[in-house]
C-alpha positions as CSV (number, residue, x, y, z in Angstrom):
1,X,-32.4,25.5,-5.0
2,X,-30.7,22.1,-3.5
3,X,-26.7,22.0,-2.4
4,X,-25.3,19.2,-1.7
5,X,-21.9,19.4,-0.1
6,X,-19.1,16.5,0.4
7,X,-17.2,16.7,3.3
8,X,-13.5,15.7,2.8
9,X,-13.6,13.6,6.2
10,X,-14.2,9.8,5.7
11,X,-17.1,8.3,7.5
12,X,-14.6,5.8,8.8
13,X,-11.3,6.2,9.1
14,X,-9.0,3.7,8.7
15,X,-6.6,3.9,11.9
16,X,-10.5,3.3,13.9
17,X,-10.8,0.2,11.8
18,X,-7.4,-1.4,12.4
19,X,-7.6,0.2,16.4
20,X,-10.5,-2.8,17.1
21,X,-8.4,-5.1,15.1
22,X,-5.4,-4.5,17.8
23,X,-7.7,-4.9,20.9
24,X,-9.2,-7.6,19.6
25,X,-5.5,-9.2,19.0
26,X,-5.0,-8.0,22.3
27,X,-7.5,-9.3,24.4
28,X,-7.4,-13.0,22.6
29,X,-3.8,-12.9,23.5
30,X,-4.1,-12.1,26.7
31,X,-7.2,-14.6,27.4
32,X,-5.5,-17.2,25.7
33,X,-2.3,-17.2,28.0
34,X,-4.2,-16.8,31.0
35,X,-6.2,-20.1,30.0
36,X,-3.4,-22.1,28.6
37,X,-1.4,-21.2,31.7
38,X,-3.5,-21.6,34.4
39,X,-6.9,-23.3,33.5
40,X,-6.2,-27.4,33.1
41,X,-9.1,-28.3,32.1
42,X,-9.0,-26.7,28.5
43,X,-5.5,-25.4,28.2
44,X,-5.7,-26.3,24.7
45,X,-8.6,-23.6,23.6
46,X,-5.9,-21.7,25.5
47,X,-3.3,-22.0,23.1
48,X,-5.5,-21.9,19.9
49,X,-6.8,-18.7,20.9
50,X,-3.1,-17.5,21.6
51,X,-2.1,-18.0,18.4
52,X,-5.5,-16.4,16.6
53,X,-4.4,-14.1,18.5
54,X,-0.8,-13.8,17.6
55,X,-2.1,-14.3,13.9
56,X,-4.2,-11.3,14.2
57,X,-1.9,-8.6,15.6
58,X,1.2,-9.8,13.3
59,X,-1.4,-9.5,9.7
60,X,-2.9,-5.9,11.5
61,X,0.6,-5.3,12.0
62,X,2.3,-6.2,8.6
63,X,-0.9,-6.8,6.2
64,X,-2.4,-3.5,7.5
65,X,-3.9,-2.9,4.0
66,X,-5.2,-6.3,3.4
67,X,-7.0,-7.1,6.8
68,X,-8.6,-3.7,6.6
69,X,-10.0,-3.8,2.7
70,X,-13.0,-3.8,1.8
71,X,-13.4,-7.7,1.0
72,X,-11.8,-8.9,3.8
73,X,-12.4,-6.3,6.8
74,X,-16.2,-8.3,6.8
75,X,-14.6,-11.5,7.3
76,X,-12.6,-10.9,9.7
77,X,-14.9,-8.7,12.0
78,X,-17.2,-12.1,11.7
79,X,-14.5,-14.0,13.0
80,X,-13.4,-11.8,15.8
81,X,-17.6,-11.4,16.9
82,X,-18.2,-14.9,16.9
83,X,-15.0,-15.8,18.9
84,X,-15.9,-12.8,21.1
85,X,-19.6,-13.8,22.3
86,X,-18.0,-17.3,22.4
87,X,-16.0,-16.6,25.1
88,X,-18.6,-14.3,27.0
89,X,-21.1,-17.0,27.2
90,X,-18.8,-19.5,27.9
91,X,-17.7,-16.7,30.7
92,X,-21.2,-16.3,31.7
93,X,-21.8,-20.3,31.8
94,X,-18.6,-20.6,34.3
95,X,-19.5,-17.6,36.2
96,X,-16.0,-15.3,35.4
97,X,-17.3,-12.2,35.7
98,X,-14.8,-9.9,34.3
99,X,-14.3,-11.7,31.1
100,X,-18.0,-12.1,30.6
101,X,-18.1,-8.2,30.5
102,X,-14.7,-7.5,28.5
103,X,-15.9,-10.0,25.9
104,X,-19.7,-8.9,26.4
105,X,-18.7,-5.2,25.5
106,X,-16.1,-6.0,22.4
107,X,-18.3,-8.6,21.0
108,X,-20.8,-5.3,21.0
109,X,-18.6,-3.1,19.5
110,X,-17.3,-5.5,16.9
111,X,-21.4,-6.0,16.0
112,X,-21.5,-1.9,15.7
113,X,-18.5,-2.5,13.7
114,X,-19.6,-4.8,11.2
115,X,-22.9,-2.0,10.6
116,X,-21.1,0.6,10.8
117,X,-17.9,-0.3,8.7
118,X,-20.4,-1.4,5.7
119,X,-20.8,2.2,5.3
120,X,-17.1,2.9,5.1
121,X,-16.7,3.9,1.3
122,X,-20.1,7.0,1.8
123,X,-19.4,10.2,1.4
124,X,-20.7,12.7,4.3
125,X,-22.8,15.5,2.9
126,X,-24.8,18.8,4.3
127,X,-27.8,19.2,2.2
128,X,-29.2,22.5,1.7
129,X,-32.4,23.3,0.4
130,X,-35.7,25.4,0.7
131,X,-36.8,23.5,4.0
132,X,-33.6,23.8,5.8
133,X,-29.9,22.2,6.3
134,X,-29.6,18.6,6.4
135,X,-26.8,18.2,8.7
136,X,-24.1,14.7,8.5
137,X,-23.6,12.2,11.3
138,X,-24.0,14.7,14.2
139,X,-26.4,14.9,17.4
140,X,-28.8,17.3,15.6
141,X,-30.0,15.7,11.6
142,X,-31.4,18.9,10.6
143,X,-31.9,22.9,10.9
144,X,-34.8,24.4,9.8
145,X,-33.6,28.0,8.7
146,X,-35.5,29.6,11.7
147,X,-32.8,28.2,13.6
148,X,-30.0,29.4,11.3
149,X,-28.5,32.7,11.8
150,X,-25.5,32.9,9.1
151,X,-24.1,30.3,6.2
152,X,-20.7,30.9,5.1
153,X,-18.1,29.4,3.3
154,X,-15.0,30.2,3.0
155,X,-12.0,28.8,2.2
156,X,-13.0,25.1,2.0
157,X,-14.5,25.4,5.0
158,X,-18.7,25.3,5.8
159,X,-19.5,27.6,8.9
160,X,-23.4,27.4,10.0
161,X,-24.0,29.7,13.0
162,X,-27.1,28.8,14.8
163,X,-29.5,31.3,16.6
164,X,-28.7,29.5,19.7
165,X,-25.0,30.3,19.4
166,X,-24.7,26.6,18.5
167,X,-21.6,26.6,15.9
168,X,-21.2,23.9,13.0
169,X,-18.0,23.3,10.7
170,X,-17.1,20.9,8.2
171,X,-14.2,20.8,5.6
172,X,-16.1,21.2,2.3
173,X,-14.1,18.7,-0.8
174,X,-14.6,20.8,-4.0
175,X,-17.9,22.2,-4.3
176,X,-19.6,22.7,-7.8
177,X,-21.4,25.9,-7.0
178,X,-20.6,29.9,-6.8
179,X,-20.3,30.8,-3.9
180,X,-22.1,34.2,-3.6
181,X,-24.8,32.6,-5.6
182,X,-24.5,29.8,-2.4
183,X,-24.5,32.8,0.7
184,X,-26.9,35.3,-1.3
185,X,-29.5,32.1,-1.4
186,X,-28.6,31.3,2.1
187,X,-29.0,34.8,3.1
188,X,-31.8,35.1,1.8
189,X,-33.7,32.2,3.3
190,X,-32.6,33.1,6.9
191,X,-34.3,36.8,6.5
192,X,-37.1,35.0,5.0
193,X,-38.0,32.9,8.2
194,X,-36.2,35.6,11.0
195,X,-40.2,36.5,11.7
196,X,-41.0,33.1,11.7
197,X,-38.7,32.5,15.2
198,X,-40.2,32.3,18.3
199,X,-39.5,34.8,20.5
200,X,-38.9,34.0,24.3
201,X,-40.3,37.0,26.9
202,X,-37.8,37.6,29.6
């Protein structure tokens, strides 16, 4: 038999989307002062990058909806990531340090971003079938039911206890199955591969 589960958690949530936004506002703010205050040779890239700035936090701030949708999140994450690595090589070029690694590290997480924000509409799943329990977006991908010491679900909520008191829980969103049918097949496959553990000698 084969389960597939949704979890009711979103892959990306939308307050970590429009958090990098604000930094990003942030930090272009706070460059762009600095440079139109007290660098006079381009005071003027200075400003302009003040008021992307300024543009930036005011639409995350009042546009929250449009600057993180779907269309236009991509757009904008291009924009931020090429202005970004802009200003760290230009950093490098002149030798400041410290904004060489501020923009070095955002212009790397706004490239995670734009990968990992493509995925934002996916529904998380465990898959459960005859090999084991293919576990969502955590450290560990799967469990082969040797490693598996109960499945249970109850009230909307997945519990997989592990035989090396490792302990996994997800919010299940509406599950098309019966759920003694689910924990009598679950059951069943653990005591099916308990002699197939390997035993440590103490």
């Amino acid at each position: 038999m084969v389960y597939d589960l949704p979890l009711v958690e979103e892959k990306v949530k939308p307050h970590q989307v429009t958090t990098l936004h604000l930094v990003c506002a942030l930090a272009f703010i706070g460059t762009g002062a600095i440079i139109a205050v007290y660098n006079y040779e381009i005071p003027l890239w200075g400003g302009a990058l003040l008021a992307v700035g300024v543009l930036l936090l005011g639409a995350t701030i009042i546009k929250n909806k449009w600057i993180t949708g779907k269309d236009i999140n991509p757009v904008i994450r291009i924009i931020e990531l090429v202005i970004a690595a802009t200003i760290a090589i230009y950093s490098a070029v002149q030798h400041w340090k410290f904004p060489m690694g501020m923009f070095s590290a955002l212009s790397a997480g706004l490239l995670f971003a734009l990968y990992w924000e493509r995925k934002s509409g996916a529904t998380l799943s465990v898959h459960i079938d005859d090999t084991g329990i293919r576990l969502p977006v955590v450290r560990r991908r799967s469990l082969r039911w040797t490693e598996v010491d109960q499945v249970v679900y109850r009230f909307g909520t997945l519990t997989i206890n592990c035989a090396d008191n490792h302990l996994f829980q997800w919010n299940i969103a509406d599950p098309s199955f019966d759920n003694e049918i689910f924990e009598a097949f679950c059951a069943a496959k653990i005591e099916e591969n308990k002699a197939k553990r390997i035993n440590d000698d103490w």
